[in-house]
Structures are given as C-alpha cells and as structure tokens.
C-alpha positions in Angstrom: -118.1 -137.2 59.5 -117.6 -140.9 59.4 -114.2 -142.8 60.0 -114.5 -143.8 56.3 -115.6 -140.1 54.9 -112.3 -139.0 56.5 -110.1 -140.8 55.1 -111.6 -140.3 51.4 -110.7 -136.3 52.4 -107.2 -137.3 52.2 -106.4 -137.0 48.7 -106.9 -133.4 49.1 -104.0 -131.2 49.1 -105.3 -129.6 52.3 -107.3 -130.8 55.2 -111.4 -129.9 54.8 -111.8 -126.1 56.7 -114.3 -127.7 59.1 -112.1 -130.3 60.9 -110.8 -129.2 64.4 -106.9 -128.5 65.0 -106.9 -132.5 66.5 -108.4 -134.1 63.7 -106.4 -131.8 60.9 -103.4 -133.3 63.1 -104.5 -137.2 62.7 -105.2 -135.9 58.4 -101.6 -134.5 58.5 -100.3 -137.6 60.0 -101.9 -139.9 57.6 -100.8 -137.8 54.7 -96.9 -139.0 56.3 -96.7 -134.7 57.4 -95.3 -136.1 60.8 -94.1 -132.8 61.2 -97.6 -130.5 60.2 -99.4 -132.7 62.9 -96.8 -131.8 64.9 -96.8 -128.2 64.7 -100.4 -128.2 65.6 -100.5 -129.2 68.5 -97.5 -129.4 70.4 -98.1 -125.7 71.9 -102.1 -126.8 73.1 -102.3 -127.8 76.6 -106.0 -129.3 76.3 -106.3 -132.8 77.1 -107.0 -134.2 73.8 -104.0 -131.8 72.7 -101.8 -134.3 74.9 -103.5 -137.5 73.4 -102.9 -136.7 70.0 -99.0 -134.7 71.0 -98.2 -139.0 73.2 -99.6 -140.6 69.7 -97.2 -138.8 67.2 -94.3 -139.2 69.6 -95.2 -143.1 69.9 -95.2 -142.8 66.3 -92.2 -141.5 66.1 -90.5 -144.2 68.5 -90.1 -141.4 71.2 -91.2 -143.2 73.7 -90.0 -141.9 77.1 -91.6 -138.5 75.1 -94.9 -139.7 74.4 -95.2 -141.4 77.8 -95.2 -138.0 79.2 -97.8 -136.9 77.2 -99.8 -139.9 77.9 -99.6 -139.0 81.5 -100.4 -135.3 80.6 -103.4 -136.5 78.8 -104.6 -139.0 81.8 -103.9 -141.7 79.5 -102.2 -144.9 79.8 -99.9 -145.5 76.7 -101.9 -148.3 74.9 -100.5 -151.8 73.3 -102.7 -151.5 70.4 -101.5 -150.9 66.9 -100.4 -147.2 65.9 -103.4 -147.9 63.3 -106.0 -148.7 65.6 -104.7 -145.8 67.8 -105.4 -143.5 64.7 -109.0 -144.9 64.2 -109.6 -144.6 68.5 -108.3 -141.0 68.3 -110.4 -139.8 65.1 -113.7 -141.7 67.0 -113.0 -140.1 69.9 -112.4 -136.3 68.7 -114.9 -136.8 65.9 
C-alpha cells in the first residue's frame, strides 16, 4: 500500500483488516486515538513494537518514556518532525 493509499483509508471508521497491529497503531494515531495506538502495542516486545511504543510516547511529550523505548528498539530518538517520523515509520513497516 502506498504512503498516499494509507492515508485516504483514514476516513474509515475502522482501520482496513489487512494492515498489521504497527501500521493499525500509526492509523489510530493519525485518527488523534493516542490511546487505541497505544493499546496495541504497548504489551509487544518485537522490535518495531518498541519503535512505534518510543514514537507515541515522543508524541505525547514523554520523553524520558519514549527514550527508553528508543533504546529497546536499537534506535536513537530522532530530531525530525513527529510527521516525518509518522511517514519513516509507515515506509518502514509497510
């Protein structure tokens, strides 16, 4: 699905069935459901689990939070704009 497809989906009520649980996280946190994105993947321990789990708590403003799951995803916590975050993450779990 392309970057652009994606984001068309989101004036559905629901994410489309085929997404994984890390994508239907970055469609719930588009949609403003900080908490939905949330709740999908803060009990995953996978790597990309981690990435998406350091993004929302950036997001947030947790930062000493999403730090730690920067780390726990082998990632450094990037300078880049929570927006181009979003668009790295969806390329990168697409």
């Amino acid at each position: 699905m392309t970057l652009e497809a994606f984001k068309d989906t989101l004036i559905l009520d629901y994410p489309p069935k085929e997404l994984s649980v890390h994508l239907q996280a970055l469609w719930y946190d588009a949609k403003g459901e900080w908490n939905l994105a949330h709740g999908l993947i803060d009990h995953l321990n996978d790597a990309n689990s981690a990435h998406v789990h350091a993004y929302l708590h950036r997001k947030e403003g947790d930062l000493w939070n999403a730090a730690y799951w920067y780390n726990r995803a082998k990632q450094v916590m990037p300078q880049k704009s929570l927006d181009e975050e979003w668009e790295d993450l969806f390329y990168r779990l697409n």
